[in-house]
C-alpha positions in Angstrom: 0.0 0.0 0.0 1.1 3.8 -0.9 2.2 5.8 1.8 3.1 8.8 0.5 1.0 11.4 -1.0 1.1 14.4 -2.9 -1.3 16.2 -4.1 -2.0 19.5 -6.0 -3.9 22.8 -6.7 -3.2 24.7 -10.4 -1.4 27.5 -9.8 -3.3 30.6 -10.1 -2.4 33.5 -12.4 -2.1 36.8 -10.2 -4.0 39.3 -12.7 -5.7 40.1 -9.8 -7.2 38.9 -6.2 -8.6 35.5 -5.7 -12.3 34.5 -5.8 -14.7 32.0 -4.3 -13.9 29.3 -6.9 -9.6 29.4 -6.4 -10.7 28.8 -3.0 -12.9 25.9 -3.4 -10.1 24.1 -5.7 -7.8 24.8 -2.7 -9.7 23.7 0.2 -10.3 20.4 -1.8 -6.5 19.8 -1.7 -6.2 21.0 1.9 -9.2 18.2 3.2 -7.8 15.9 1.3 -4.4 16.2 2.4 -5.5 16.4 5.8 -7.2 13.0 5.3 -4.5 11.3 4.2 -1.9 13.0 7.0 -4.6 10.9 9.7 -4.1 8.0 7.6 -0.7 7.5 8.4 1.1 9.2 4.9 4.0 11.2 4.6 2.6 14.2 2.6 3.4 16.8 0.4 0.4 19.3 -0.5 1.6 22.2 -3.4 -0.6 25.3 -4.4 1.1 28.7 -6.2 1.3 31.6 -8.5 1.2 31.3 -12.5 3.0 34.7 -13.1 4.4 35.3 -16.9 2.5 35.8 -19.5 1.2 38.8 -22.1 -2.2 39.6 -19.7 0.7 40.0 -16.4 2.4 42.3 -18.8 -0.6 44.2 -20.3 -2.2 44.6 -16.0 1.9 45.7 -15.1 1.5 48.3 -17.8 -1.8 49.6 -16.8 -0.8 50.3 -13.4 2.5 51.7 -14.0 4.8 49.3 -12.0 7.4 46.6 -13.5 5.5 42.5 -13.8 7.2 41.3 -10.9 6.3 44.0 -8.5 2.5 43.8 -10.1 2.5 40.2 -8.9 4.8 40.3 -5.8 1.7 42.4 -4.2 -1.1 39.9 -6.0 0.7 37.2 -4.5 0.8 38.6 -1.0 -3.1 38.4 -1.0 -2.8 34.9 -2.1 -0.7 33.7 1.0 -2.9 35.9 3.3 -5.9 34.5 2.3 -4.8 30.9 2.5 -3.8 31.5 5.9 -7.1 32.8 6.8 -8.8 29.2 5.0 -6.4 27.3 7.3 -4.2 26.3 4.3 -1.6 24.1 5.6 0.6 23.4 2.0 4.2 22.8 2.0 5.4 25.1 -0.8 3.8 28.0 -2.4 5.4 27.8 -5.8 6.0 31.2 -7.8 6.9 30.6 -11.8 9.2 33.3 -10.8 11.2 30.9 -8.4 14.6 31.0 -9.9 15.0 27.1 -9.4 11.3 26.9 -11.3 13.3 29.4 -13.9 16.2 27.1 -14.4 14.3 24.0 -14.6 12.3 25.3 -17.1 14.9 26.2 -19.5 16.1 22.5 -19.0 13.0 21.0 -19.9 12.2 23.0 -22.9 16.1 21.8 -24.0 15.7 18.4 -23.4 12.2 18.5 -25.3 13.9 20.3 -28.1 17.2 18.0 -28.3 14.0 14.5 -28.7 12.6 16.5 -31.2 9.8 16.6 -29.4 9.7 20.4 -29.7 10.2 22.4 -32.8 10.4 26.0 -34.6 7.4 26.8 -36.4 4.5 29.2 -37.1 1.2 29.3 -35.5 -1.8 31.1 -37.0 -5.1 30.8 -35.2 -7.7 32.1 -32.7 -6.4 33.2 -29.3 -8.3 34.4 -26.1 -5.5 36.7 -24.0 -8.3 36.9 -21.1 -7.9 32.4 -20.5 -4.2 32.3 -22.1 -5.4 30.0 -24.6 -5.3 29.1 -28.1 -9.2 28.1 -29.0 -10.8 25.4 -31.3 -13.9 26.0 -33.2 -15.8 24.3 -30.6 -14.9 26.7 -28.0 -16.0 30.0 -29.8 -19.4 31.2 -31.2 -20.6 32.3 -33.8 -18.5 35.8 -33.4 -15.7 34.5 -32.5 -16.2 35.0 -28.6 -15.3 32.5 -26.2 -18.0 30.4 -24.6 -16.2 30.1 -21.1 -14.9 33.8 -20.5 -17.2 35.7 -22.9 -14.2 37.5 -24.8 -13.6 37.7 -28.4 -10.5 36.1 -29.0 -8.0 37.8 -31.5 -6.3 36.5 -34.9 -3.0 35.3 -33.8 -0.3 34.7 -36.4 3.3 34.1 -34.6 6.9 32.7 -35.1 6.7 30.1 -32.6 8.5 26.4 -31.2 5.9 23.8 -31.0 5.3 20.7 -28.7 4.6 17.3 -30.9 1.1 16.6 -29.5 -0.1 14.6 -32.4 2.4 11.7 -32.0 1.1 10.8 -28.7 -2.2 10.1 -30.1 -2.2 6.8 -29.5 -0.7 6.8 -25.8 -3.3 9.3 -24.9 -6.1 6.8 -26.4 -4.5 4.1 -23.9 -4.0 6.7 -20.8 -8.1 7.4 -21.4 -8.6 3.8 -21.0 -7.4 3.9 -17.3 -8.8 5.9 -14.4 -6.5 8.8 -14.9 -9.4 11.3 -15.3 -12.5 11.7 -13.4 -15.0 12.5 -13.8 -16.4 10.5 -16.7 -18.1 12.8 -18.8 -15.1 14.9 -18.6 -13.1 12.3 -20.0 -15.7 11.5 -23.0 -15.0 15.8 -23.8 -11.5 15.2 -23.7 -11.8 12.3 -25.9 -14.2 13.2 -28.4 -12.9 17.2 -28.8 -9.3 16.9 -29.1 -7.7 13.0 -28.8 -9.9 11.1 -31.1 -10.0 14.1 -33.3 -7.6 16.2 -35.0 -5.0 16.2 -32.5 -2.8 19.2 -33.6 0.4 20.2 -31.8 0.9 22.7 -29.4 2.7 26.5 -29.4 4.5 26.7 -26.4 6.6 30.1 -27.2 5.9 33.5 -27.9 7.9 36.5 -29.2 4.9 38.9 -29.1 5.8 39.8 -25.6 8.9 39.5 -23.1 7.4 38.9 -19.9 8.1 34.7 -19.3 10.9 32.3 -19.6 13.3 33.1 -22.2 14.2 29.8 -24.2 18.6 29.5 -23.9 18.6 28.6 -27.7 16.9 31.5 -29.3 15.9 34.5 -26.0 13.2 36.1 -28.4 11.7 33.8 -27.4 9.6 33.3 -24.1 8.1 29.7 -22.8 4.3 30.2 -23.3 2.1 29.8 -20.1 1.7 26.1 -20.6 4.5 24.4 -20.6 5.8 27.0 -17.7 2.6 26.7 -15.7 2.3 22.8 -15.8 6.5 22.3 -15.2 5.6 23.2 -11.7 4.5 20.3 -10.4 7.6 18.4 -10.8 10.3 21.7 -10.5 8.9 22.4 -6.8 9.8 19.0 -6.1 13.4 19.2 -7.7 12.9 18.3 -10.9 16.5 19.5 -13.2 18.1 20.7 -10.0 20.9 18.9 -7.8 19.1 18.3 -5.1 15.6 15.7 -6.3 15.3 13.9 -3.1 11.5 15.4 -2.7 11.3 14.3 -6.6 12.5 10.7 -5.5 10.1 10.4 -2.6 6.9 12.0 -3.8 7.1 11.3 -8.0 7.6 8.1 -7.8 5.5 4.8 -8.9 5.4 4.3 -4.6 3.5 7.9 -4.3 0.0 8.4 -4.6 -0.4 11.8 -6.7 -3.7 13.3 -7.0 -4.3 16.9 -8.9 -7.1 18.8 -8.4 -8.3 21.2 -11.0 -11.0 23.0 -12.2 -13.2 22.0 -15.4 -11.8 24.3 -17.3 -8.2 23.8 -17.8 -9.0 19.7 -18.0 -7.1 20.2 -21.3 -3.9 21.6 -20.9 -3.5 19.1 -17.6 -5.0 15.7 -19.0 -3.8 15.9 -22.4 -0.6 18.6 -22.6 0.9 17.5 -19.6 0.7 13.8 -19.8 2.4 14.3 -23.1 5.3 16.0 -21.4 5.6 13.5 -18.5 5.9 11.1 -20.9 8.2 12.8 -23.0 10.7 13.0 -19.8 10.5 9.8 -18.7 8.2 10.5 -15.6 5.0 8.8 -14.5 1.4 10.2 -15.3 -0.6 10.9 -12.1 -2.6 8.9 -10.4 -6.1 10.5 -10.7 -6.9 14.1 -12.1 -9.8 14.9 -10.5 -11.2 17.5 -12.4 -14.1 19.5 -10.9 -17.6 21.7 -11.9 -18.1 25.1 -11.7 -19.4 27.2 -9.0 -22.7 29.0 -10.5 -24.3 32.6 -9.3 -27.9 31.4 -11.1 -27.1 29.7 -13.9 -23.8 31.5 -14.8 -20.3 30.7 -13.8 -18.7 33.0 -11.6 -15.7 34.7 -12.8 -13.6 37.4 -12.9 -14.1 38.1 -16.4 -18.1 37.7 -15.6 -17.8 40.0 -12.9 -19.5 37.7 -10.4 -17.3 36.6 -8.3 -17.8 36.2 -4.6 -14.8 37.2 -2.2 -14.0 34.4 0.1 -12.3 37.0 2.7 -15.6 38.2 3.1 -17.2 35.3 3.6 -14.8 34.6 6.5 -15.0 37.8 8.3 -18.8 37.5 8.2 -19.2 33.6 8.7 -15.7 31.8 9.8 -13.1 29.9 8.0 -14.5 27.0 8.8 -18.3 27.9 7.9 -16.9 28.2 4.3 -15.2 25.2 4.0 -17.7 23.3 5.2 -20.0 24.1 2.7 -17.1 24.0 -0.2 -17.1 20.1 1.1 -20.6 19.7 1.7 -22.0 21.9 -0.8 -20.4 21.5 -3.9 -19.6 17.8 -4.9 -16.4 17.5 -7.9 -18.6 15.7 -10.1 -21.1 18.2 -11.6 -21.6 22.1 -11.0 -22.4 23.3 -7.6 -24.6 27.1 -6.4 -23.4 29.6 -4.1 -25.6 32.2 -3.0 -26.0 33.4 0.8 -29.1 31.9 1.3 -28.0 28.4 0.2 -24.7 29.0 2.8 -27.1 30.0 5.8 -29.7 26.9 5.2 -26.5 25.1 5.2 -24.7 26.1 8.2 -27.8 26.2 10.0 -29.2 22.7 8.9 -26.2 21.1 9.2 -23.6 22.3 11.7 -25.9 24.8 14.0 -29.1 22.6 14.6 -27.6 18.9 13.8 -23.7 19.3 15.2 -23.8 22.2 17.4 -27.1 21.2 19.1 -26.2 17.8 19.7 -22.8 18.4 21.1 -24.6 21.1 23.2 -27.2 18.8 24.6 -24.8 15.8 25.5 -22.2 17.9 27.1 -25.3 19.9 29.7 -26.4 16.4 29.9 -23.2 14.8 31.1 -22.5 17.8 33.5 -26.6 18.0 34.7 -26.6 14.7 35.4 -23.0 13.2 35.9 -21.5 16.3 37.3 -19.2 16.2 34.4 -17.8 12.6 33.9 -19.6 9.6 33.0 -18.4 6.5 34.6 -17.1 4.1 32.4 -19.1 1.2 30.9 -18.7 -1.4 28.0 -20.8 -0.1 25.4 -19.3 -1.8 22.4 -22.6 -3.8 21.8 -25.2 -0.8 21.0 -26.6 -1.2 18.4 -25.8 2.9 17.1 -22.0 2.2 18.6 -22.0 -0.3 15.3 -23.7 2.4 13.4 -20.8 5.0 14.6 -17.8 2.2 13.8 -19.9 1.7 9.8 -19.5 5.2 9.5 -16.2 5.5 10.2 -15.0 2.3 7.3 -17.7 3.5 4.9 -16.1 7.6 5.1 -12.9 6.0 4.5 -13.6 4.3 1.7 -15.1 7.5 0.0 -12.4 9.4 1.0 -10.1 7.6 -0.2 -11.6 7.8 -3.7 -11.9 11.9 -3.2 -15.4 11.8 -2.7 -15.6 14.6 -0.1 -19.0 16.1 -0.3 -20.8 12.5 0.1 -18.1 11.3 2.7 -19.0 14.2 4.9 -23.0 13.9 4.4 -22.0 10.3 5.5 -20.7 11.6 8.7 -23.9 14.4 8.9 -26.2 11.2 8.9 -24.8 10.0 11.9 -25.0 13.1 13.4 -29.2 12.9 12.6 -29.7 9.5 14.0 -27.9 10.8 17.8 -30.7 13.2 17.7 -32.9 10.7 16.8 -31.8 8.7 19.6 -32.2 11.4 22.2 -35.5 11.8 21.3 -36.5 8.2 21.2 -35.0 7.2 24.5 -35.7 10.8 26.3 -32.6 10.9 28.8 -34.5 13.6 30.9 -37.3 11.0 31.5 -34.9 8.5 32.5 -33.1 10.4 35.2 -37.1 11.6 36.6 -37.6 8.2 36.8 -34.2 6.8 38.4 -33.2 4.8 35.6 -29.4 5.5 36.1 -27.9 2.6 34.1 -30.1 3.2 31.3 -28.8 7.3 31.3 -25.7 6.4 31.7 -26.0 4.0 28.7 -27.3 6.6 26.9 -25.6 9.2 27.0 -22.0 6.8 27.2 -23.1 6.1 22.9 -23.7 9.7 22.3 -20.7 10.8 23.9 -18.6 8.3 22.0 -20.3 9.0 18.8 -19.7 12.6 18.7 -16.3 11.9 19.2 -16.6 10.1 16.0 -18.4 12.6 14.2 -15.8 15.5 15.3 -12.7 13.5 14.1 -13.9 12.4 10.8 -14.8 16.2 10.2 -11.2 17.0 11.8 -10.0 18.0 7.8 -12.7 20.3 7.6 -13.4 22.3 11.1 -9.8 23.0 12.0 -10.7 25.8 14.0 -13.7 24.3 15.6 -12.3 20.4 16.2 -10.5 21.0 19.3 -13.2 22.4 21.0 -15.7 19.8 19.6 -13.5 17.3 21.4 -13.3 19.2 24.8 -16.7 19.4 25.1 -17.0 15.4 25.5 -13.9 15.6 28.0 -10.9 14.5 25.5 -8.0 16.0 24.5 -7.9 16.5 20.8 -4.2 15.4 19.9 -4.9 11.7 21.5 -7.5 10.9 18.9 -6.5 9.0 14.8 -7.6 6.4 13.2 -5.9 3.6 15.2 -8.0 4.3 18.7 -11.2 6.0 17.2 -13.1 2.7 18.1 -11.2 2.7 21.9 -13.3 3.5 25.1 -11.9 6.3 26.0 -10.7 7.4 29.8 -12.7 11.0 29.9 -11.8 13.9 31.6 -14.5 15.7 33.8 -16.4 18.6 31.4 -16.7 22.1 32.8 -17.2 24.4 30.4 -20.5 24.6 28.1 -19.2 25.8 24.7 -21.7 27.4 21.9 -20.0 26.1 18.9 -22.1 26.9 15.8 -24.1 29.7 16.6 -27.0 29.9 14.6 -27.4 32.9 11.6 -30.0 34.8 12.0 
């Protein structure tokens, strides 16, 4: 069995601040790395900046200041906001990293001296809002683009070009596999581009100086793809004399998942297969590849103008109120809505009056009736013990295949039938009426089983876990997956915590 892990976000291009869906993509990676860090792997979790490219130039230009000081102050938001999410990566890659730099260069040489790249011309349509080179099927009728809403320019360029088309064939067999989820993404894939025309890719420019000059000919500058995608493997050491990360976390012993968004599916399950290939290195595990977030029945984006502003959304709700509902909310495998009355019902529904009032009730329980500390009986034989232990293999298992959003609902059911249970076996009845052994039965499950509940939602509540935990009298850091199923020595509970306070 694997146990390393690495996993990664794209790296987003700094033309300005971040938005609701950059943050969803990111949380994804962040849970998920969590996960796996409670499993028992040694992990490495990458997110960055995408920073050449003519748009970086043309935004530089507009606001009087050199590229690399336009982004340098982009990216600062970046890292401030990922600190605010609870972002725990281990490396923020910049393409303006001077090991990314060098490795770059190196690739683009070793491409060139396989003939796998080549001088040419390209002539075609190109959108400078998405950095992209379009196909017929991705305009209109006027020649706009049918993701961004931009017309996209005739292009006509001196230019070096990556030999797509000859991996036809590999790409056919790759599509075979489970490389790409989910399925209908992989039937666009395969029915747009692989089983089609397959052409060949630009990967220079000369138009513009702001990127990667090439050592062979500096007029030119490595076009965003085959700088943006080289990250993933130059942040680990890729070209550089020190590749021990590379050897550990790139190899056929490591488990490597990449999370994008629908939208560049593309570049990262066609291009970049073709130039891991190319360099000897293995393809990914899984790209998981996931839906929009829609305002109505549009997309948000910046170019839309639609965007929500996940700082906002913290300093109004909590870090963790948002990624709950990114991992609740919005499932990977089809388009999810986020409007502020959908994240209220949510939070409400599901942490203030499921969670929150159940730890609530247990914990005044415990100290109303037990003065704090439940003695300790064998309880392994209740029936909604088993129920609590089921929930805990079957969230694994969907975990483990990056079903988040169904994992956690999983978890939430549990969290429904506790409540149930209280009101079907009415504690307070059973302490009017002296039945001590039965209370303390009682009340031993739903102790226990919110301490299940709170550690399988450990990768998304970061903030709130640790008090979760008190309030059933444990210590947060003794808990993983090894003695979930345990009975637990208890400390005495004191303090009555209002964890999810409902939204008015």
């Amino acid at each position: 069995m694997k146990k390393t892990f690495y996993v990664t976000t794209p790296i987003y291009y700094p033309s300005g601040n971040l938005h609701i869906g950059h943050a969803y993509t990111t949380t994804l990676a962040d849970v998920v790395a969590r996960y796996k860090k409670e499993s028992g792997y040694k992990v490495f979790f990458l997110t960055g900046s995408d920073e050449h490219g003519q748009k970086i130039e043309q935004k530089a230009k507009e606001n009087n200041l050199p590229p690399k000081k336009y982004v340098d102050q982009i990216v600062k938001n970046f890292i401030d906001l990922w600190k605010i999410l609870d972002i725990d990566y281990d490396r923020f890659i910049r393409t303006t990293d001077e090991d990314h730099i060098f490795a770059v260069k190196e690739i683009f040489t070793d491409l060139l001296e396989k003939d796998l790249i080549y001088p040419s011309t390209y002539k075609g349509k190109y959108c400078i809002s998405c950095e992209e080179f379009l196909t017929v099927e991705q305009m209109d009728e006027t020649f706009h683009h049918t993701i961004c809403g931009k017309e996209a320019i005739d292009f006509e360029e001196e230019t070096y070009m990556l030999r797509v088309s000859k991996f036809q064939k590999y790409l056919q067999e790759l599509f075979e596999t489970n490389f790409l989820e989910p399925e209908p993404r992989k039937k666009e894939m395969l029915n747009n581009f692989i089983n089609n025309d397959l052409e060949d890719l630009s990967v220079t420019r000369v138009s513009f100086n702001w990127g990667i000059q090439i050592n062979e000919n500096p007029k030119h500058v490595i076009y965003v793809w085959l700088d943006a995608l080289s990250n993933y493997i130059t942040a680990l050491g890729f070209k550089s004399k020190n590749d021990d990360l590379l050897k550990k976390f790139w190899s056929k012993d490591t488990e490597i998942l990449q999370i994008i968004g629908k939208e560049i599916t593309r570049f990262h399950s066609i291009y970049w297969p073709v130039m891991l290939h190319s360099l000897g290195l293995k393809t990914p595990d899984k790209l998981l590849s996931h839906g929009w977030i829609l305002s109505g029945d549009k997309k948000m984006s910046k170019s839309i103008g639609n965007v929500l502003d996940p700082i906002e959304i913290i300093k109004k709700y909590s870090s963790d109120a948002l990624r709950f509902y990114i991992i609740n909310n919005l499932p990977t495998d089809k388009d999810g809505s986020f409007t502020d009355e959908l994240f209220v019902e949510s939070f409400n529904n599901n942490l203030a009056n499921n969670l929150g009032n159940l730890i609530s009730r247990v914990s005044n329980m415990i100290i109303k009736y037990f003065d704090g500390q439940l003695p300790k009986i064998d309880i392994s034989k209740h029936w909604l013990i088993k129920k609590g232990f089921e929930t805990i293999e079957e969230y694994k298992k969907l975990m483990d295949v990056y079903n988040m959003s169904e994992a956690t609902q999983v978890v939430l059911r549990l969290g429904q039938e506790c409540n149930k249970f209280i009101e079907d076996s009415k504690p307070w009845a059973l302490e009017k009426e002296g039945k001590t052994d039965e209370l303390l039965e009682v009340l031993s499950v739903l102790q226990k089983n919110i301490i299940i509940i709170s550690y399988l939602l450990k990768p998304i509540l970061v903030k709130t876990y640790p008090g979760m935990i008190e309030q059933m009298g444990l210590k947060p850091e003794l808990i993983n997956f090894n003695n979930i199923k345990d009975n637990f020595d208890y400390d005495k509970i004191i303090n009555k915590l209002v964890l999810f306070e409902r939204i008015k």
